[in-house]
N, C-alpha and C positions, 0 to 999 in steps of 0.2 A: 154387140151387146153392151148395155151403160153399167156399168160399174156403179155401187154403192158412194163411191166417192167423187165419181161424176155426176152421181143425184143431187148430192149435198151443195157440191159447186154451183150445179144448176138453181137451186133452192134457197141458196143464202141469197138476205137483202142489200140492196142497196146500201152502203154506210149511211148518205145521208139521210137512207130514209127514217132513219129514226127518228133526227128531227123535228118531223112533226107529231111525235110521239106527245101530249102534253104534259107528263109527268118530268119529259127530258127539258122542253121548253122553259119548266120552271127552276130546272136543275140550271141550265146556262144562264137564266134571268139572274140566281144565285152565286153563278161564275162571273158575270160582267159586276154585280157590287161588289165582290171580293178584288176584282181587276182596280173598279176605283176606289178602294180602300189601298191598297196597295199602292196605287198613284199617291193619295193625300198623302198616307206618311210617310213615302220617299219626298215628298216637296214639304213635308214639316206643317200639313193644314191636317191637323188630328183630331177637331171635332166632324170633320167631315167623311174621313177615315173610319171613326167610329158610325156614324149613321149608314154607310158600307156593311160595315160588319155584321151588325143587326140583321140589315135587310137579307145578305146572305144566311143568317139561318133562318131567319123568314122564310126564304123562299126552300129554302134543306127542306123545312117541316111539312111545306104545300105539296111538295112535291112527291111524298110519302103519302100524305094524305088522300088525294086524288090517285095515284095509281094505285090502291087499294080499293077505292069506289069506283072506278073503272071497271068495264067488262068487254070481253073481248081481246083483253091482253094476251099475248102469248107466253109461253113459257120464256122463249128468246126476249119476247120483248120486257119480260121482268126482270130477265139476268142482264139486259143490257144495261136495263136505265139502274140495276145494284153495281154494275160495274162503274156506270160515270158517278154516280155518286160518291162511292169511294175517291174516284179519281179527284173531283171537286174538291171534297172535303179535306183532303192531307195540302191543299191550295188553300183554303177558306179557314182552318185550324193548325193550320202549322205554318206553313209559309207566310201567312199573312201576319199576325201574329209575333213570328220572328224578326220578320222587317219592321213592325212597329217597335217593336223594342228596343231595335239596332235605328232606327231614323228620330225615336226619343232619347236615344244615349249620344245623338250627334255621329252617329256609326264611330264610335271610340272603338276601336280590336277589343278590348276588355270585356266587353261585351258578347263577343261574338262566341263562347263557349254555352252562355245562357242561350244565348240564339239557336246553339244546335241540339241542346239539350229538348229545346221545344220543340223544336221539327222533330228530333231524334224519336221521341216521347209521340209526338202524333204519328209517326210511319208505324210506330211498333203498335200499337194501340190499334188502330186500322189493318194489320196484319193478322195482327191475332183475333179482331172481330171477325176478318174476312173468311178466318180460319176453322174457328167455333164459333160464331156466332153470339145467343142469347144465350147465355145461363139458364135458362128457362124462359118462359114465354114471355116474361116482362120488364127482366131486368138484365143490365149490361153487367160483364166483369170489368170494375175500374171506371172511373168516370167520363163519360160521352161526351167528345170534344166539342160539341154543339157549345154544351154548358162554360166552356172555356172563352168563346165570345159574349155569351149572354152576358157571364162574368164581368171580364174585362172593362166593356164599356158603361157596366155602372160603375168598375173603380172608377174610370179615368174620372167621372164627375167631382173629383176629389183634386182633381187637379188645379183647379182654380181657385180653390177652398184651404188648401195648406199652402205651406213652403214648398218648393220644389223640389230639396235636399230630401224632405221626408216622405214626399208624395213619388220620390222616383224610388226610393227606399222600397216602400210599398206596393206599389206597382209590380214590381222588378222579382219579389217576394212574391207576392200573388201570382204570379206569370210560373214562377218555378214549383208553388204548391202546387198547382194546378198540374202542369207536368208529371208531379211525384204518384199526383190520384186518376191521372189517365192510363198509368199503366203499373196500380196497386189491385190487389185483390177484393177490395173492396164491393157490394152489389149497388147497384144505383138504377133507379125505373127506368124503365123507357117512355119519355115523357112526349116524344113526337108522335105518338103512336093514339094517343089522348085527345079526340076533336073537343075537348074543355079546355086542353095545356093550350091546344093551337089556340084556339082564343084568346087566351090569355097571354102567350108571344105575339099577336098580333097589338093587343093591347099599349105591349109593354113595349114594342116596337116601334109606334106609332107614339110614344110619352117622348123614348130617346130622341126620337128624331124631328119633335119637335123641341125639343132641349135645348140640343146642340143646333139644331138650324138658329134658336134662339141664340145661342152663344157666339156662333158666328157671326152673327151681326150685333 
């Protein structure tokens, strides 16, 4: 006789197949720019780092957007691809992030409390979404780390425009407010959720990263 628990065994997919799930497809699309964001500013090339980062919530956003217009999802297949995305995301908003700040401080230790603070601040923020979710249908508690990259990579434009003393000042500052409002009680929309906001992160994606491609050369 099969056991309920011998169904299930039976029944579960493939890991990889999810795969070619195309919600997840865009999810890893957003994993591999976050991988080479992470490269540039461990080797100190941070306009390129930043055109990474962007494109990673670029691709956060698509990936939401499409497995909502999708049909034929399963219930599994929605819990998987909110499980990688989480996973992603404490990758793409906090680790990444940290090491940028830690690869523009020269990795000085002095630094490295701010470093944890970020991360610290994106795990718990991600926890407690994973935990309660939306405050209501549209709006997050505390500010959605997404907006922490968007952020960022228009400070950094500031960087070739000041002094260095004052633009790390700032920077550095920005990076820690941002922390303070990712896990304050504050309400903030949910703006991925938005096919008008997505356009407009496409937009604004597509500005930076001709920007900074500019600037690199």
């Amino acid at each position: 006789m099969t056991t309920d628990t011998e169904k299930n065994k039976t029944l579960q997919p493939a890991i990889i197949s999810y795969v070619k799930d195309l919600p997840n497809i865009c999810s890893l699309a957003g994993l591999a720019c976050t991988l080479l964001a992470i490269y540039f500013s461990i080797i100190g090339v941070f306009y390129a780092a930043m055109i990474g980062m962007i494109w990673a919530v670029a691709f956060d956003w698509a990936d939401g957007l499409i497995a909502r217009r999708m049909k034929g999802r399963t219930g599994s297949d929605r819990m998987f691809g909110g499980q990688l995305d989480l996973v992603i995301d404490i990758v793409s908003y906090g680790v990444t992030p940290a090491i940028l700040l830690l690869s523009y401080g020269q990795f000085n230790p002095i630094f490295l409390p701010i470093a944890f603070i970020i991360l610290a601040a994106s795990a718990i923020r991600l926890s407690y979404f994973s935990t309660f979710g939306l405050s209501d249908e549209s709006k997050y508690t505390g500010l959605a780390l997404d907006n922490n990259n968007i952020l960022l990579v228009f400070i950094f434009l500031l960087e070739s425009l000041i002094p260095s003393e004052i633009f790390s000042a700032i920077f550095y500052i920005s990076a820690l407010l941002l922390a303070i409002f990712n896990v304050s009680q504050i309400k903030t929309p949910k703006l991925s959720g938005n096919p008008r906001n997505v356009i407009l992160l496409t937009i604004y994606t597509l500005v930076i990263t001709a920007t900074y491609t500019w600037k690199l050369f």
